[in-house]
C-alpha positions as CSV (number, residue, x, y, z in Angstrom):
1,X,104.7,125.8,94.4
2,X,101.8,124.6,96.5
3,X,101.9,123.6,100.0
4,X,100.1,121.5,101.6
5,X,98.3,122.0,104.7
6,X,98.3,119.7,108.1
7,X,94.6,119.0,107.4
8,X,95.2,118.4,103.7
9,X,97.4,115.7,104.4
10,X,95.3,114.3,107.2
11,X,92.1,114.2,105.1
12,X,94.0,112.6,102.6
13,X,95.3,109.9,105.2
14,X,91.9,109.4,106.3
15,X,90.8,108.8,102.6
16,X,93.0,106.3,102.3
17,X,92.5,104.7,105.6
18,X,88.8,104.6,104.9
19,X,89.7,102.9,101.1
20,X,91.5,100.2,102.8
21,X,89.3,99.1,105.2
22,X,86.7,98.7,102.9
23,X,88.8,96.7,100.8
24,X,90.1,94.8,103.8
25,X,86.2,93.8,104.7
26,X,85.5,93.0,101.2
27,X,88.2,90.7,101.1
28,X,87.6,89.3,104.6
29,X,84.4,88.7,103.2
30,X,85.6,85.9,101.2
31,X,87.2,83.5,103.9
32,X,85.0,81.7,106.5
33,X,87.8,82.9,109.1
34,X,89.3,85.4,110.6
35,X,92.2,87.1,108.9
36,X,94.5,89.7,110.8
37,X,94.2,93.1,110.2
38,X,97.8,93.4,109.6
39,X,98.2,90.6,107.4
40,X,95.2,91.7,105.2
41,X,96.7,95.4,105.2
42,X,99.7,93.6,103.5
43,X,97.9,91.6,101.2
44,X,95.6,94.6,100.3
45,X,99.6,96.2,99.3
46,X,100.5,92.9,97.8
47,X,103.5,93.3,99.9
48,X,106.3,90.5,99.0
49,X,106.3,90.0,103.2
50,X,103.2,88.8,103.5
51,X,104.3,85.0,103.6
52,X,106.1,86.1,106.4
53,X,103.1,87.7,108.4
54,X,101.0,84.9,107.8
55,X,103.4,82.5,109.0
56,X,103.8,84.8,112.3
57,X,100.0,84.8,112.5
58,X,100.2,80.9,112.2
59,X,102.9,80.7,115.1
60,X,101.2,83.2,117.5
61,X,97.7,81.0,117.3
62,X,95.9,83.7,115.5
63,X,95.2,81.9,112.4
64,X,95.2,78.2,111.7
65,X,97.9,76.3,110.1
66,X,95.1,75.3,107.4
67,X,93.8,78.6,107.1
68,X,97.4,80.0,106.6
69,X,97.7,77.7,103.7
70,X,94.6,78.6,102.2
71,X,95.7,82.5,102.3
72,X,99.3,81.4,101.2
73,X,97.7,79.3,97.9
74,X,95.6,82.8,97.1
75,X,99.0,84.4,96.8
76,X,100.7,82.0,93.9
């Protein structure tokens, strides 16, 4: 059985990390706004809460209520 170092498992973590927020740019790169990082982390995981984040987004003023719709009609 193999085990798996401390820095194998961060350098894995940072891998990923590094994946996702190139995927999150490219896909910020799409909308004329600004998207939450959190919310586009969710997206990126096609997370079934991610109606709920972008209504929190909408209700803390970090994203419009028009925007929100326009992330929420990408989701159907």
């Amino acid at each position: 059985m193999q085990q798996i170092t401390n820095e194998e498992k961060i350098q894995t973590h940072l891998k990923q990390l590094k994946k996702q927020q190139k995927q999150a740019e490219e896909l910020q790169k799409e909308y004329d706004f600004s998207i939450p990082f959190y919310v586009v982390s969710e997206m990126l995981k096609e997370n079934e809460n991610v109606i709920s984040l972008i209504n929190m987004a909408q209700i803390s003023n970090r994203i419009s209520k028009e925007n929100a719709d326009i992330l929420k009609e990408r989701l159907k």
